[in-house]
N, C-alpha and C positions, 0 to 999 in steps of 0.2 A: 612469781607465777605458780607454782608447784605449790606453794600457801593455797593459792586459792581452789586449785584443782581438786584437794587434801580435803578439805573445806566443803566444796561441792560434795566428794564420795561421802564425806560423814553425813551431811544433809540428805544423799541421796539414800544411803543404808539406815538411816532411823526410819526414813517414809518407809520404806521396804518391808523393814520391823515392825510398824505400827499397820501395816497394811498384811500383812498375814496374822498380827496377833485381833485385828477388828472382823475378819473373817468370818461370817457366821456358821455352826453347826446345828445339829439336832442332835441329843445325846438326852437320852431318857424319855424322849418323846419332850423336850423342850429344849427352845433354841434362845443359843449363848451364842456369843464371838468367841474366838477362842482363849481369850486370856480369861474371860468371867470361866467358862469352863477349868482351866487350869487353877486357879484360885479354887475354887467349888470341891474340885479333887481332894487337892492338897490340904485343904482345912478339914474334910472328911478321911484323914487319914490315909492318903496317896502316897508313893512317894514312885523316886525316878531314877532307871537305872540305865548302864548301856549295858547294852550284849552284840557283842562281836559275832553276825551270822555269813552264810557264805554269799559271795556276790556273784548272785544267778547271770547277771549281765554280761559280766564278764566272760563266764565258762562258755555261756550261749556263742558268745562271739568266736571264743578262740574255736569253738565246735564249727562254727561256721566257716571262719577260715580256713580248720581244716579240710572241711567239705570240699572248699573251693582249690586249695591245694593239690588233695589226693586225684584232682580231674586231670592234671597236666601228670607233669614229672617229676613232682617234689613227694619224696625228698631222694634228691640224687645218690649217687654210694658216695659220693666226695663230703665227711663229714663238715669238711670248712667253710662247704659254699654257704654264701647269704641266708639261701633260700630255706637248707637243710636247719642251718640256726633257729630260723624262727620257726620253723616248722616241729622242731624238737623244744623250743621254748611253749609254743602253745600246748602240745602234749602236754609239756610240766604242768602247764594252769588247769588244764582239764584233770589233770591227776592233784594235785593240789590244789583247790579254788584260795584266792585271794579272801578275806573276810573285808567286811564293813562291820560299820557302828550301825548299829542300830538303837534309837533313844525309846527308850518306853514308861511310861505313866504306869505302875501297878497299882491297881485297888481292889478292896474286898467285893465280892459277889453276892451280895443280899442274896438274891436269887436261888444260888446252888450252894452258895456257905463257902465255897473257895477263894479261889483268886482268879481275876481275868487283868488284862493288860490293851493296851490301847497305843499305838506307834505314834511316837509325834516328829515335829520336825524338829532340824537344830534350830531353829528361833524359839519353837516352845521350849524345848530341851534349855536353853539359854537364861528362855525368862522363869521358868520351873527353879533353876537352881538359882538364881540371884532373888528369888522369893524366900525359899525357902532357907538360906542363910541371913 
């Protein structure tokens, strides 16, 4: 049974795959899916890096939690209670934010003569680098 369950997710993740890289965009005033896009890059001299940025979501939250904290009684003077824990853990996040990946397509800028970049997902990220090797 677990064969075929296995079986099913593989079937169900290529659709998944093939269904965000048939996606269509506009990028330069003409529209590709996104894998002609990635190909189109990449043969013009693209290439693709990660950069570890900070994750806004995260700090958003802990900030909010605290908000919701500082209403009652947290944090107690008892540093062991529950409440004080997390509520001194979320400070840590706010003071330290966790990073993410972020995946990015870099290319040259006809335009300005520099470089500009363009965020993609892990699927593009995925199929970018099983191209390009």
């Amino acid at each position: 049974m677990s064969k075929s369950i296995d079986k099913a997710r593989a079937v169900a993740n290529k659709n998944r795959i093939e269904k965000v890289l048939q996606t269509l965009i506009r990028s330069g005033g003409v529209v590709r899916t996104r894998k002609e896009l990635i190909d189109f890059e990449l043969a013009n001299g693209g290439r693709i890096e990660i950069v570890q940025i900070k994750d806004e979501s995260a700090v958003a939250k802990a900030e909010d939690s605290i908000r919701y904290m500082n209403r009652g009684w947290v944090p107690t003077g008892n540093p062991n209670h529950p409440e004080t824990i997390r509520y001194n853990e979320l400070k840590e996040i706010v003071k330290n934010p966790p990073t993410i990946p972020e995946y990015r397509m870099i290319k040259r800028d006809l335009e300005f003569g520099g470089e500009c970049w363009r965020v993609l997902t892990k699927i593009e990220y995925d199929y970018a680098t099983a191209r390009k090797s």
